[in-house]
C-alpha positions in Angstrom: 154.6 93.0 102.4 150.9 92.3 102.0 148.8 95.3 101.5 145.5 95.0 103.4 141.8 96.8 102.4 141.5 99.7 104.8 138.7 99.9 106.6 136.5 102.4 108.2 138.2 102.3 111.3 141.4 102.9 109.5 140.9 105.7 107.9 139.3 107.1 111.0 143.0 106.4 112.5 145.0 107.8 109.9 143.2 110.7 110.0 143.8 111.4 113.5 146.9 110.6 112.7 147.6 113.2 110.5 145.3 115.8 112.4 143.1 116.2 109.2 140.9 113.8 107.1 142.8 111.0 104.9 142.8 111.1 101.4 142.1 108.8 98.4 144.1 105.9 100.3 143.8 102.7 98.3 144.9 100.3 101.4 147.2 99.9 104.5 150.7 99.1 103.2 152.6 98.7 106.4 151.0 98.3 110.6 152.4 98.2 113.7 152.1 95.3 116.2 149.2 96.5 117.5 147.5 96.6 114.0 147.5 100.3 113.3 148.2 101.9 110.3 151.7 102.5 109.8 151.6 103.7 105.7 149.0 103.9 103.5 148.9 103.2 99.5 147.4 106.4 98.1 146.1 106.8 94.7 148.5 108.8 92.1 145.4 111.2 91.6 143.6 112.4 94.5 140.0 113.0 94.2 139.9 116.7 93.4 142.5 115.9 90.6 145.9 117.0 92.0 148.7 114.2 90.9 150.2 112.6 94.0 153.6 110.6 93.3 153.7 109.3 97.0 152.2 106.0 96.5 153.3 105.6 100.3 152.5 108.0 102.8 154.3 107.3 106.4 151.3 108.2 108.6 152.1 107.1 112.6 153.3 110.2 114.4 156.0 108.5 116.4 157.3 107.4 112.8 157.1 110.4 111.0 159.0 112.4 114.2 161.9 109.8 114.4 162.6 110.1 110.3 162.1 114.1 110.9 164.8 114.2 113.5 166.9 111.8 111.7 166.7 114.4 108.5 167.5 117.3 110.8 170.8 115.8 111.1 171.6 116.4 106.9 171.8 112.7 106.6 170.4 112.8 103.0 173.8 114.1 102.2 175.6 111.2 103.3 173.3 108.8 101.5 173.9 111.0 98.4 177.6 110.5 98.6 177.0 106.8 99.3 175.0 106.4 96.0 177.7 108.3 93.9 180.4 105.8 95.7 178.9 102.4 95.4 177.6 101.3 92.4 175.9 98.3 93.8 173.8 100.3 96.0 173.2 102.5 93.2 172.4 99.8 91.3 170.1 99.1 93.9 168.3 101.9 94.3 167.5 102.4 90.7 165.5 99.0 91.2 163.5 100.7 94.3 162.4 103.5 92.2 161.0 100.6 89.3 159.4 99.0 91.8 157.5 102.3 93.7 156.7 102.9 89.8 155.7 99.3 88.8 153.5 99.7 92.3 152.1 103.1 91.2 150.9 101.3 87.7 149.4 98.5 89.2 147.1 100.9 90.8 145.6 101.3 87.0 145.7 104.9 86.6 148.3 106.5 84.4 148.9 109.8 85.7 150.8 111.8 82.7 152.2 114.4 85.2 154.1 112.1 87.4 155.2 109.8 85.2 158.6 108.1 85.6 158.7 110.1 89.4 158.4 108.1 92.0 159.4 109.6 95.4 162.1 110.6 98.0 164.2 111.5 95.3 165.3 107.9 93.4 166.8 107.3 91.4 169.7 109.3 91.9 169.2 111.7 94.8 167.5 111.2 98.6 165.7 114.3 98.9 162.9 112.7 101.6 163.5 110.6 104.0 159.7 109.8 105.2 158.8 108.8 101.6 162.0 105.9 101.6 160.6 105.0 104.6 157.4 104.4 103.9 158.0 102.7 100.6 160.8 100.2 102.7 158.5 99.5 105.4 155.7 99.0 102.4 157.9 96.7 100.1 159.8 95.0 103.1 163.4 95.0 103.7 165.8 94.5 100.6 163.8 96.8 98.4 164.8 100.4 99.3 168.4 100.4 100.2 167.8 103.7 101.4 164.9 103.6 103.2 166.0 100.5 105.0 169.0 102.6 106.0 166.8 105.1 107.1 164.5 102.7 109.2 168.0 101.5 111.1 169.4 105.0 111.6 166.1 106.2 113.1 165.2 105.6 116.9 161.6 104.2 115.7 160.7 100.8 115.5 158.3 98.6 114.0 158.8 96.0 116.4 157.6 98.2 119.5 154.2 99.8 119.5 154.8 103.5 119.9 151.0 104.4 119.4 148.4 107.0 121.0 145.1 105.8 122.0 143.4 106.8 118.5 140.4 106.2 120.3 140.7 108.8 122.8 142.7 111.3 120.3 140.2 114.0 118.6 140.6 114.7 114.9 140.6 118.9 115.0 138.9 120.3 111.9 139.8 124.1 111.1 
């Protein structure tokens, strides 16, 4: 999927989004219909210098509450026991976390801390849900086996705009 330069207004969005100000994100990787930020591409280093491996950050609210529920059920397990019974989607997988990394380099930082991590748990384990997600819905279908079966199991969907009115929604500082 194309990544897009975000702009003001998007990181105004994200931010209320998340309920606190966005940080260091490089562009949007994913939108919904509507046009709103979806994911974000975050640097591996954030501006005060902590390393962040999650390249892609699931932002939308209605997103990030579908994939919670959807871990609530212990569904990680089952992909687990998928990986260790299907070599093919194994296989698979192993090429998602290249790609989150081969993503991560392009950004041009090498961040010693995090290197060879990329997120949710690839190669060989699914420990987070949101961060498959976000990398499937970044990449496009195909790339994450694990995140597109995430994005199917969850009652979200990209195709329907679940968004608030950002423009009405207030961005509470404490």
């Amino acid at each position: 999927m194309p990544l897009t330069p975000a702009t003001p207004a998007d990181i105004a969005t994200v931010s209320k989004q998340l309920g606190r100000p966005a940080r260091d994100i490089v562009a949007i990787a994913a939108r919904c219909i509507c046009g709103n930020p979806i994911v974000v591409q975050t640097k591996p280093r954030l501006g005060h210098g902590e390393p962040f491996p999650t390249t892609y950050y699931l932002t939308l609210p209605a997103a990030t509450a579908s994939i919670s529920t959807l871990e609530a059920t212990q569904v990680m397990k089952q992909y687990e026991q998928m990986l260790a019974d299907d070599a093919a989607l194994s296989a698979a997988y192993l090429a998602a976390h290249e790609a989150y990394l081969a993503d991560r380099a392009a950004l041009g930082e090498a961040v010693p801390e995090i290197d060879g991590i990329s997120a949710g748990g690839m190669p060989t384990r699914v420990k987070c849900l949101h961060a498959l997600a976000g990398h499937a819905l970044a990449a496009g279908p195909g790339v994450n086996p694990i995140g597109d079966l995430a994005l199917e199991a969850c009652s979200w969907r990209q195709s329907r705009c679940e968004c608030i009115d950002y423009d009405a929604a207030k961005l509470e500082t404490t």
